[in-house]
N, C-alpha and C positions, 0 to 999 in steps of 0.2 A: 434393586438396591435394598439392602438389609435397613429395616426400622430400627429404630430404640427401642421398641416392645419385642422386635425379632430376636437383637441383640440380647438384649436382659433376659431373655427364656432361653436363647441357649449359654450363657453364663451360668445360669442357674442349672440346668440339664449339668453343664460340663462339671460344676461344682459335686452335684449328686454322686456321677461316674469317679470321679475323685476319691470321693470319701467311700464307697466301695469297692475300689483299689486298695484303701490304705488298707480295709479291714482284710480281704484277700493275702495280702501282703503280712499283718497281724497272724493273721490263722494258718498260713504257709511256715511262716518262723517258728512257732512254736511246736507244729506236726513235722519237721526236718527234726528239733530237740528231743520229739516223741520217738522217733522211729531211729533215730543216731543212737538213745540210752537202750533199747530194746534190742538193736542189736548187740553193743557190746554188753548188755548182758547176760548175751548167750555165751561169752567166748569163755567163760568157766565152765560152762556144761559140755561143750564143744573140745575142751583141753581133756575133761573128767573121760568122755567117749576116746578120744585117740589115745588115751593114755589104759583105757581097755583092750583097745585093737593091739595094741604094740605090744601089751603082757602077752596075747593072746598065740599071736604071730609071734615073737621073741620064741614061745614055747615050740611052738609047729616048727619054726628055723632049725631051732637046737637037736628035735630030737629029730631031722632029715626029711618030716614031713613037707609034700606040698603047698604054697599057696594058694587059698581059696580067692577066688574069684579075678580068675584070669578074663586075658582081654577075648569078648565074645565076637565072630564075626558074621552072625545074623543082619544079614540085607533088612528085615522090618527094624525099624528105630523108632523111640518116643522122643519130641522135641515141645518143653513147656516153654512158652517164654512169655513173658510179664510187661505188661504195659498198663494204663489207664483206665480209669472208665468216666474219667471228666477230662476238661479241656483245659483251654488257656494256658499251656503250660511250654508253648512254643515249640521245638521240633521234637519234645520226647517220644512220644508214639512212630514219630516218622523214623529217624535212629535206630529204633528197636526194630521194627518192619522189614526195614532194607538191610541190617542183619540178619535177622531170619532168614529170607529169602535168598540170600546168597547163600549159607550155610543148607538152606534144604532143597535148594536144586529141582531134580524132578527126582528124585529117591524115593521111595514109597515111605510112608513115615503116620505117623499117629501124632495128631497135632492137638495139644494142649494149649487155649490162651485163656493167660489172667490176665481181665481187662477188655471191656466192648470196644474202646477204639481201637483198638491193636487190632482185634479180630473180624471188623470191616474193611481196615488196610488190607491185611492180608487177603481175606475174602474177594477184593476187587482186584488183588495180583494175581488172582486165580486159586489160591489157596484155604479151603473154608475149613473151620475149627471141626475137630471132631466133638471138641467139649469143651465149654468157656464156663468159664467160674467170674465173679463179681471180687473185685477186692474191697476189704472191709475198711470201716471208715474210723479203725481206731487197731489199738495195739491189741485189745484183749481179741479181737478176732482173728487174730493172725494165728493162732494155734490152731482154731478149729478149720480152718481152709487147709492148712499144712495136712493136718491125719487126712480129711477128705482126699488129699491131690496124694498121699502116702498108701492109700487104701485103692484107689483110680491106679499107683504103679503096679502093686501087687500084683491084681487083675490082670494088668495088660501080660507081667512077665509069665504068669501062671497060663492064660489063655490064647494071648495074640501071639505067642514067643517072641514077644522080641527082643536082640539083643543088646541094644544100649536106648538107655536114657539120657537129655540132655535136657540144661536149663539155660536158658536166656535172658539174660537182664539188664537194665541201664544200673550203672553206677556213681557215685560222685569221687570226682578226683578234682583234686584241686579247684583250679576255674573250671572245667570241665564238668559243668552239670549233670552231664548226661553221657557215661562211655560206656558202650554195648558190653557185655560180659557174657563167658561161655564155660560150662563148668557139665562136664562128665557125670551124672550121679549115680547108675551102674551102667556096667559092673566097675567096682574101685578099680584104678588102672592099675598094673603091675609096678613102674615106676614111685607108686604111695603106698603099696604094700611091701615094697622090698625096702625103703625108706623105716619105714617105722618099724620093720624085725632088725635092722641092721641100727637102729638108733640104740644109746646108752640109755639107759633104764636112771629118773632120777634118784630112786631108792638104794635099798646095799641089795634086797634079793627083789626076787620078782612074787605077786601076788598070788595066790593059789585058789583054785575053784572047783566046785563042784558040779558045776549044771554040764549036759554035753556039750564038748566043744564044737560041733557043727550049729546047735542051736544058741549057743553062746556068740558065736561071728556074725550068724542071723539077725539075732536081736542088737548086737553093737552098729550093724552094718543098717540097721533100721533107722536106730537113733542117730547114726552117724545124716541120715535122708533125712529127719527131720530137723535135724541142727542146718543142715544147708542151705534150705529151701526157706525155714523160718528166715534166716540172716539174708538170704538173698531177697526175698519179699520185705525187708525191713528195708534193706540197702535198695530197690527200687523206689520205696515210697519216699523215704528221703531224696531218692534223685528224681523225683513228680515235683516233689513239694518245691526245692530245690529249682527248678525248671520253670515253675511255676511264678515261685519269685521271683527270680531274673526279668520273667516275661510285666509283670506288673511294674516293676524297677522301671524297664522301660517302658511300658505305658504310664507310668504314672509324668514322667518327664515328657512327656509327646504330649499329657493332657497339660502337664502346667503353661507349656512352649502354646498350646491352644487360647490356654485363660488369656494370657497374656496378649495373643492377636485380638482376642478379641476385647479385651480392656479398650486396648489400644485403641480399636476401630470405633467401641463405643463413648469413647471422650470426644472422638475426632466426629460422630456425626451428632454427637447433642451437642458439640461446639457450634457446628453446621446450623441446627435448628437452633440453640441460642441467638447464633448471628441473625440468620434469615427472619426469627421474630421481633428483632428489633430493628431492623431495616423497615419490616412491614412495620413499623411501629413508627419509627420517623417519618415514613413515607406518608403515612396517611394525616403526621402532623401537618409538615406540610402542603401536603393537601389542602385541610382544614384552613390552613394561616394562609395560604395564596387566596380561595373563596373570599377569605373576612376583607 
């Protein structure tokens, strides 16, 4: 049978857990507003890059050249995919995990994870990281993990040959906290390269350059990897943060529905011991007054 002293210390416990809830819940709302403005404001620099590709390509269409970077079909693949490296955030890591896993089969592959829980999931599916990176616990590091993991493709395509890279990530849609996403990063598909030579140009002509055109699709096709990567690792932490809250939302409701029992319980047993001390209190009146 719970005491009044049992009672009142876990009120007090429950009350604590509460109030660092709310602040969880605090610090998730404002890191969703962080990593939401962060991404879009890449989609200027991300418009400024496609709208290189497509002068680029428009030129190679016209004058009958080939497109650069057709679809590869090299058996070795890079597969990065993004998850957490803290918890409480309800089935995000799990989501991401059992995408992955379906997506890479037994295929031979070079496996990239951002994020230590994602990379013990997979590790216990049987799949262990080839390289795991830390995701950073603010906006301005997101640059510097991005060249790192840009600098890690390079290598692989230069050394391992392999032919395609893939990135993996949860996204926020709607209610939907948390929806797997899957994005090609090479080689550009043929499909977005025949799109953007065949697109109208906003301008009256087209821009003119001087650097070589192979070293010119190299470096847009760069920038193009780092605009993706940056906005996909924005659009995961948003969908962390995101996941995160929901999961506190409802712990916070499971803790109030607690306080509440146990108010409840403890009115009902200092009622109990109010009562029981004043029975013993008459009782022993009478007592007293039957002796006299």
């Amino acid at each position: 049978m719970d005491t009044l002293e049992n009672l009142s210390d876990a009120l007090k416990t429950t009350g604590d857990i509460q109030s660092i809830v709310r602040t969880m819940k605090a610090l998730s709302s404002v890191s969703i507003r962080q990593y939401e403005h962060a991404e879009a404001a890449m989609a200027d620099y991300a418009r400024t890059v496609e709208l290189g590709l497509m002068a680029l390509l428009r030129q190679r269409w016209q004058a009958g050249l080939p497109l650069r970077g057709a679809d590869s079909r090299t058996a070795r693949e890079v597969m990065i995919v993004i998850g957490s490296d803290r918890g409480l955030c309800g089935g995000y890591n799990d989501k991401i995990t059992r995408f992955a896993q379906a997506r890479m089969e037994d295929r031979p592959m070079v496996l990239v994870v951002v994020g230590g829980r994602v990379a013990a999931r997979l590790e216990a599916g049987g799949r262990r990281a080839d390289t795991i990176h830390a995701l950073p616990g603010s906006v301005e590091g997101l640059s510097r993990l991005v060249q790192t993991i840009i600098v890690e493709v390079d290598r692989w395509m230069q050394l391992e040959r392999v032919g395609q890279v893939w990135l993996l990530h949860n996204r926020r849609e709607g209610r939907n906290t948390a929806k797997p996403q899957a994005h090609r990063l090479l080689p550009l598909p043929d499909s977005y390269l025949r799109k953007l030579s065949e697109a109208d140009w906003p301008g009256r002509s087209l821009p003119l350059f001087r650097m070589d055109p192979d070293r010119l699709m190299s470096w847009l096709v760069q920038q193009r990897l780092f605009v993706v990567i940056y906005r996909a690792l924005a659009e995961a932490l948003a969908s962390e943060h995101a996941s995160r809250l929901a999961a506190m939302q409802a712990a916070e409701r499971n803790i109030e529905e607690r306080r509440d029992d146990l108010r409840q319980l403890y009115r009902l047993r200092r009622q109990e011991t109010i009562t029981r001390e004043l029975l013993d209190l008459v009782s022993g009146y009478e007592a007293i007054r039957t002796e006299d």
